[in-house]
PLY file of the C-alpha trace (Angstrom):
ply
format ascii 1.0
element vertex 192
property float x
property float y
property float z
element edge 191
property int vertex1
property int vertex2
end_header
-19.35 21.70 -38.30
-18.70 20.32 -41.93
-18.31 16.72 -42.65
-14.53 15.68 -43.10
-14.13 14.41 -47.23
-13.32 11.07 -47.85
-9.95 10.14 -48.20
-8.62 7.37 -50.52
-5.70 5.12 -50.60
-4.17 3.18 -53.17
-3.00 -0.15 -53.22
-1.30 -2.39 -56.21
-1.91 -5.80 -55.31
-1.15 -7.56 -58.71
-2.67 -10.68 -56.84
-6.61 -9.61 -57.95
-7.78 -12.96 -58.98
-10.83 -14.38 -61.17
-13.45 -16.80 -60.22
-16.20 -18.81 -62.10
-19.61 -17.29 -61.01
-21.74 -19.38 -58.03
-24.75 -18.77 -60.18
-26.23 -17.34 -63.66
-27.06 -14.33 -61.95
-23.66 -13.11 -62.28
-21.02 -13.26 -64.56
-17.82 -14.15 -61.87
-16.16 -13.13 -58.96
-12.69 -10.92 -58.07
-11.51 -11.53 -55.23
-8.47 -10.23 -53.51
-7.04 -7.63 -50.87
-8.65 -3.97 -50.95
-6.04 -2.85 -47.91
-3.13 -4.61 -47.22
-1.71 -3.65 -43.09
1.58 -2.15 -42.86
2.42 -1.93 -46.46
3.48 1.38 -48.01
1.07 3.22 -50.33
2.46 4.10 -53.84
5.51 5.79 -54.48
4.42 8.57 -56.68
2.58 10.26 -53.59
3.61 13.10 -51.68
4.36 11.01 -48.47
4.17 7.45 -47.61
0.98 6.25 -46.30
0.36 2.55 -43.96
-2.23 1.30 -42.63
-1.66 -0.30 -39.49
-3.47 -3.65 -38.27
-5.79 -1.89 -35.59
-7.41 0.27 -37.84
-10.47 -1.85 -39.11
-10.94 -2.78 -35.60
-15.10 -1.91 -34.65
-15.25 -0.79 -37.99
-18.88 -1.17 -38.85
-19.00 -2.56 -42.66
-22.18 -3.93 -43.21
-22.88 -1.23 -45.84
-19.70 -0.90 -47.74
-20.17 -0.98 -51.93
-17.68 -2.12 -54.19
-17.35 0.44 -57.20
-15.26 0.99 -60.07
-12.86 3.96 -59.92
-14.55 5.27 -57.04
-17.58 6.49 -58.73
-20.84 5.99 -57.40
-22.42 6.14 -60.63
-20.46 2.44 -60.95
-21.63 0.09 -58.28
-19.96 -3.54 -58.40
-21.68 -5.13 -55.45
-22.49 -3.98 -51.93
-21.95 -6.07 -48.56
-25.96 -5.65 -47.64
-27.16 -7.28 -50.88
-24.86 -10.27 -50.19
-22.84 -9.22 -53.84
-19.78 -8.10 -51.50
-18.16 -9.95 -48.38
-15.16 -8.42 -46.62
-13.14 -9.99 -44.52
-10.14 -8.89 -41.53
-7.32 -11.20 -41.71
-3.95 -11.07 -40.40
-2.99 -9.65 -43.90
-5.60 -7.04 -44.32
-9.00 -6.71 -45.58
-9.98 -9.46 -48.01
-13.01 -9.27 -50.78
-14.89 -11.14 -52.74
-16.70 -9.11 -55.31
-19.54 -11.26 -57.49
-19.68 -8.89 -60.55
-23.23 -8.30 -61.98
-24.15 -9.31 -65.21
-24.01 -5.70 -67.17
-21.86 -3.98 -69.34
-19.52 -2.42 -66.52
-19.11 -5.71 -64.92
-18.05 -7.62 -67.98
-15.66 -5.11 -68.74
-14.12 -5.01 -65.21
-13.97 -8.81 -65.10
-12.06 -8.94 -68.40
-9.96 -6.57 -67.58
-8.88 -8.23 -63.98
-9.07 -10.88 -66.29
-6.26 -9.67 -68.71
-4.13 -8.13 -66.35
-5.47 -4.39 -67.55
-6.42 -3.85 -63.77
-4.58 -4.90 -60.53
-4.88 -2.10 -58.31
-7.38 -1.79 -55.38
-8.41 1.20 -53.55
-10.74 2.36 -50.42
-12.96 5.35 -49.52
-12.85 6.01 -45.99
-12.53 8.86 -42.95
-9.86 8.83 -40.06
-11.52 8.74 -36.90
-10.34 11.74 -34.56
-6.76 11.20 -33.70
-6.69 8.52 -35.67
-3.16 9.07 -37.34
0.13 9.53 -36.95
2.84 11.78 -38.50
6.72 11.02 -38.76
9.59 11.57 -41.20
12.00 9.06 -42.42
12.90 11.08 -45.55
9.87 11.69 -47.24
6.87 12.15 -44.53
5.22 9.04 -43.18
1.68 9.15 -42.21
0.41 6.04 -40.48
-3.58 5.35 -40.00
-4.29 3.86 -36.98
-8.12 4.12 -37.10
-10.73 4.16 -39.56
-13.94 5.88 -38.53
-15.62 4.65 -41.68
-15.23 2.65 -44.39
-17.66 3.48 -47.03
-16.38 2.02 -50.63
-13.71 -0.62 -52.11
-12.82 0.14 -55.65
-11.32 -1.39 -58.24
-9.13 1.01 -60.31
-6.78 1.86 -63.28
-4.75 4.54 -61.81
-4.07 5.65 -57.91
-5.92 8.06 -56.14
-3.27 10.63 -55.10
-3.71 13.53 -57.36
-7.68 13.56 -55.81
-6.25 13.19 -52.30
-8.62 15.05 -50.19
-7.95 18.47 -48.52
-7.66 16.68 -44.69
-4.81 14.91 -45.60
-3.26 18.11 -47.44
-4.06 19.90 -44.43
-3.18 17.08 -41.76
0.32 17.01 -43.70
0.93 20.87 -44.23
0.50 20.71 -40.22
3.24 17.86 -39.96
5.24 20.06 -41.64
4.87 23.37 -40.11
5.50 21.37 -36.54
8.76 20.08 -38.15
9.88 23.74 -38.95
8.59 25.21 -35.33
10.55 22.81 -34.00
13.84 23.29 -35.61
13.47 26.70 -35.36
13.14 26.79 -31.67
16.10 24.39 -31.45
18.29 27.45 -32.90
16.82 29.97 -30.50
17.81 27.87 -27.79
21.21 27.25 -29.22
21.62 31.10 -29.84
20.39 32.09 -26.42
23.09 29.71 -25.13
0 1
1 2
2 3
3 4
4 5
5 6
6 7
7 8
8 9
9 10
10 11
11 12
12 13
13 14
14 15
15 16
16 17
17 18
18 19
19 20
20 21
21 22
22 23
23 24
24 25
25 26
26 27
27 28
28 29
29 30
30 31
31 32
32 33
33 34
34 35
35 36
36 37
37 38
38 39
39 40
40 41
41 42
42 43
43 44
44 45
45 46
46 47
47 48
48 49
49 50
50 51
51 52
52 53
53 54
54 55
55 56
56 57
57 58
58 59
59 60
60 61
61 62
62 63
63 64
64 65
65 66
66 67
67 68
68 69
69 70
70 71
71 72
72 73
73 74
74 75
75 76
76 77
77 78
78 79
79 80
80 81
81 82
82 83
83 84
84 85
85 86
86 87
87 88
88 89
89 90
90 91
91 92
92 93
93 94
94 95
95 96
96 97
97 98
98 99
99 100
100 101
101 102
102 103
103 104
104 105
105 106
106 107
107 108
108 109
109 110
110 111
111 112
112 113
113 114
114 115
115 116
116 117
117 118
118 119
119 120
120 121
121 122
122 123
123 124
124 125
125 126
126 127
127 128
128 129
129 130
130 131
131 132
132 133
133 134
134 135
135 136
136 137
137 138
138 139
139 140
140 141
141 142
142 143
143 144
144 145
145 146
146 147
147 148
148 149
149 150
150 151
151 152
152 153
153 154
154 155
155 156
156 157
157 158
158 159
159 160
160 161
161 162
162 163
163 164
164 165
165 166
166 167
167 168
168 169
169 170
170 171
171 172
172 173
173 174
174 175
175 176
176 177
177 178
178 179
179 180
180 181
181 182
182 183
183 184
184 185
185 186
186 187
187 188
188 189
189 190
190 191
């Protein structure tokens, strides 16, 4: 059985803050909320996405990286070299990032720092069952449980057009079950 692909959602805090660094090691800190709990995702997707306050629960995240654009080529920090701490609060899942002294963390702390980047994102996987489908206009997909978390990011420009082929999927089968289900209505109303 194949590996489900990461999924990634988008969130625009506008609240990413800078910090003074705790030592010469490193050239500051962001800090700020990589998921936010029952907030919508962006408008531009195809359907509205939350994330509800259980789903971090048992997470394990001691090995979680912070990257830039989610690209693994750009590592920011990690939680198991101390660089990265997460937190769950009642608001969602607060980080502080120390950004290394190198050429990609200079430029993502000045650009936090001008107001060029405000916009947080997350790699993760559902766990089985772990979401929920509904329609209040557009489709409404609610996450209930993460399986994994494997990567915060800091980014320029949400996620959606990369959105992975189990939510396409997961959401074409939304869909169909909408369809099945109004067209069984009129068969019953016919055979009336």
């Amino acid at each position: 059985m194949s590996e489900k692909p990461l999924e990634r959602y988008f969130v625009d805090t506008n609240d990413l803050e800078t910090r003074k660094a705790k030592s010469s090691d490193f050239i500051g800190q962001i800090a700020g909320y990589a998921i936010k709990f029952d907030k919508p995702s962006v408008a531009e997707a195809p359907f509205t996405e939350y994330v509800a306050q259980t789903a971090l629960n048992g997470v394990d995240m001691s090995n979680v990286l912070a990257l830039y654009d989610h690209d693994y080529a750009n590592i920011l920090g990690r939680v198991d070299a101390g660089t990265l701490s997460l937190d769950v609060d009642e608001v969602g899942l607060h980080f502080v990032l120390d950004l290394p002294d190198t050429s990609l963390g200079r430029d993502v702390y000045a650009n936090v720092k001008a107001g060029n980047l405000k916009g947080m994102s997350f790699g993760f996987k559902v766990a089985k069952g772990g979401d929920t489908w509904k329609r209040d206009g557009k489709p409404i997909r609610v996450i209930n449980k993460i399986d994994s978390l494997r990567e915060i990011s800091v980014v320029s420009v949400p996620a959606y057009d990369d959105t992975s082929v189990l939510v396409t999927r997961s959401l074409d089968a939304f869909l169909l079950g909408e369809k099945e289900q109004i067209y069984r209505a009129k068969i019953k109303e016919l055979l009336r």
